[in-house]
N, C-alpha and C positions, 0 to 999 in steps of 0.2 A: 736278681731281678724279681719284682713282685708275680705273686703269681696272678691277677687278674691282670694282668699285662700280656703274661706267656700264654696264659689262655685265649686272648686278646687277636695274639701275633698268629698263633697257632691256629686259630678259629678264621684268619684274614689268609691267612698263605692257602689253606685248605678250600676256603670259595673260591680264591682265583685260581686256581689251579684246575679245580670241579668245572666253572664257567667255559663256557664258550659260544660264540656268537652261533644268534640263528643261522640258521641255512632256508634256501631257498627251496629245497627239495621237498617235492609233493606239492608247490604253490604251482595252484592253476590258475591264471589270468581269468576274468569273466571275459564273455566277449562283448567286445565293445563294437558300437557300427555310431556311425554318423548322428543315427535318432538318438540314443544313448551318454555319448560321450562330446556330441560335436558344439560348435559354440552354438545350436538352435533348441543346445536339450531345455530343456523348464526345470526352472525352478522350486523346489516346494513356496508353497504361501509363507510369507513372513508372518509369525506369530506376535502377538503385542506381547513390550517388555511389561514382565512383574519388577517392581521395585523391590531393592534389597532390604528397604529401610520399610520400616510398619510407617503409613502417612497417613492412617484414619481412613483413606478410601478405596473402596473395593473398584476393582478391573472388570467391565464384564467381555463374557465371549461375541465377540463381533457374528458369530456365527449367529443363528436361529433355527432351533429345531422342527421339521417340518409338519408338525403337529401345533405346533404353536399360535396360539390366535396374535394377529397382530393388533395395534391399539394404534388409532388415529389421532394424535396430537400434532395439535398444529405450531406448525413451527411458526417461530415470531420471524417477521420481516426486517431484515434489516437495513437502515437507512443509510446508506453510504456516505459521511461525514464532508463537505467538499472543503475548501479554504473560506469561500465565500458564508458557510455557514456561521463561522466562527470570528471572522473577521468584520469590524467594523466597518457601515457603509459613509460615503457620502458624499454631498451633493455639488454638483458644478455648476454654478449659478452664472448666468451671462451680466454682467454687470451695464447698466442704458449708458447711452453717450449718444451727444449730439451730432458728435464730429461720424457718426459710423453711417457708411454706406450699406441700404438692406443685400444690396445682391453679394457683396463681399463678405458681408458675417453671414451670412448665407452657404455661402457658397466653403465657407473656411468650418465654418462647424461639420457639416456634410463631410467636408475630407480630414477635419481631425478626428472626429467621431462618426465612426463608420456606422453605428449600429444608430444614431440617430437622421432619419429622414426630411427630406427636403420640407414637408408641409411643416413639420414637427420645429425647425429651426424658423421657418417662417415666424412660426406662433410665438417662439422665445423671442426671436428678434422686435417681435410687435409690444409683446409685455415688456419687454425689457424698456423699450421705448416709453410707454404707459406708467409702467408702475415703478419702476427705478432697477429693478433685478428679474427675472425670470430660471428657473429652476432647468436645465438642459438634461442632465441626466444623473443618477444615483449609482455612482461603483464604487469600488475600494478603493481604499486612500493612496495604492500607487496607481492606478488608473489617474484618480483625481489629478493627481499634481500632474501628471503627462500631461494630461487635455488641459489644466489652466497654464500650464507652459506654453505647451503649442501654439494656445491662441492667442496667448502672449506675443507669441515671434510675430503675429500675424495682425499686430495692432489692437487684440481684441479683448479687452478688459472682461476677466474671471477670477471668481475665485471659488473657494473650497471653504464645504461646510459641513461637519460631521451631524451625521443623520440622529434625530433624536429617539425616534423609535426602533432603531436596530434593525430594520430590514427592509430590504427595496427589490426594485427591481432597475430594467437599464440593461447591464451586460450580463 
């Protein structure tokens, strides 16, 4: 047998032999009560992670020492981004016709388009009359096709026209 083997064997049989599990003896429990131990204890504060990898930027301490002047910087506002901002607008134009009764496209614009009022349809149904189209109202282009559908079912000649300046108002 080699001898850094025997040395090996000799040196393994000698720790396990030496070894023996802890004991419990002399361990005194803390005492524990309810503030301590119970599910109401506290937490320490969670500390922010440091990254293990260098990334160019320094961590600072969320803390501030109480000698510390603070510095008024004004935070930028931010604008909360909607659909409507980013989405193209446009327009529901009431197309004229002979054949249309006022009080009925009247009355049908008012109930397909909530957000437009009575005087308001009055006026589109007069222009409309007058100049060949009048402009009812400016939303996104699924709004649009709702409301020139609707007034479709309802006899009522529209249609959809993408806004050229990119923003309106309406809904």
């Amino acid at each position: 047998m080699n001898t850094k083997a025997l040395v090996l064997a000799v040196l393994l049989v000698a720790t396990a032999t030496a070894w023996s599990p802890p004991t419990l003896a002399g361990f005194k429990p803390a005492q524990c009560t309810q503030a301590t131990c119970g599910p109401r204890a506290q937490l320490a504060s969670p500390q922010i992670a440091k990254p293990k990898v260098d990334i160019g930027q320094t961590t600072k301490n969320p803390s501030t020492s109480p000698g510390s002047p603070k510095t008024n910087t004004p935070k930028p506002k931010l604008h909360k981004k909607t659909q409507d901002d980013e989405a193209p607008m446009y327009k529901v134009i009431l197309l004229g016709d002979n054949e249309y009764e006022q009080a009925h496209v009247v009355t049908q614009i008012t109930k397909v388009i909530p957000s437009v009022k009575k005087e308001e349809a009055t006026r589109c149904f007069v222009e409309a009359q007058m100049v060949g189209t009048s402009v009812i109202i400016t939303v996104t282009e699924e709004h649009a096709e709702h409301y020139v559908q609707q007034l479709l079912r309802q006899q009522i000649y529209a249609k959809m026209e993408k806004e050229s300046n990119g923003g309106g108002g309406g809904e």
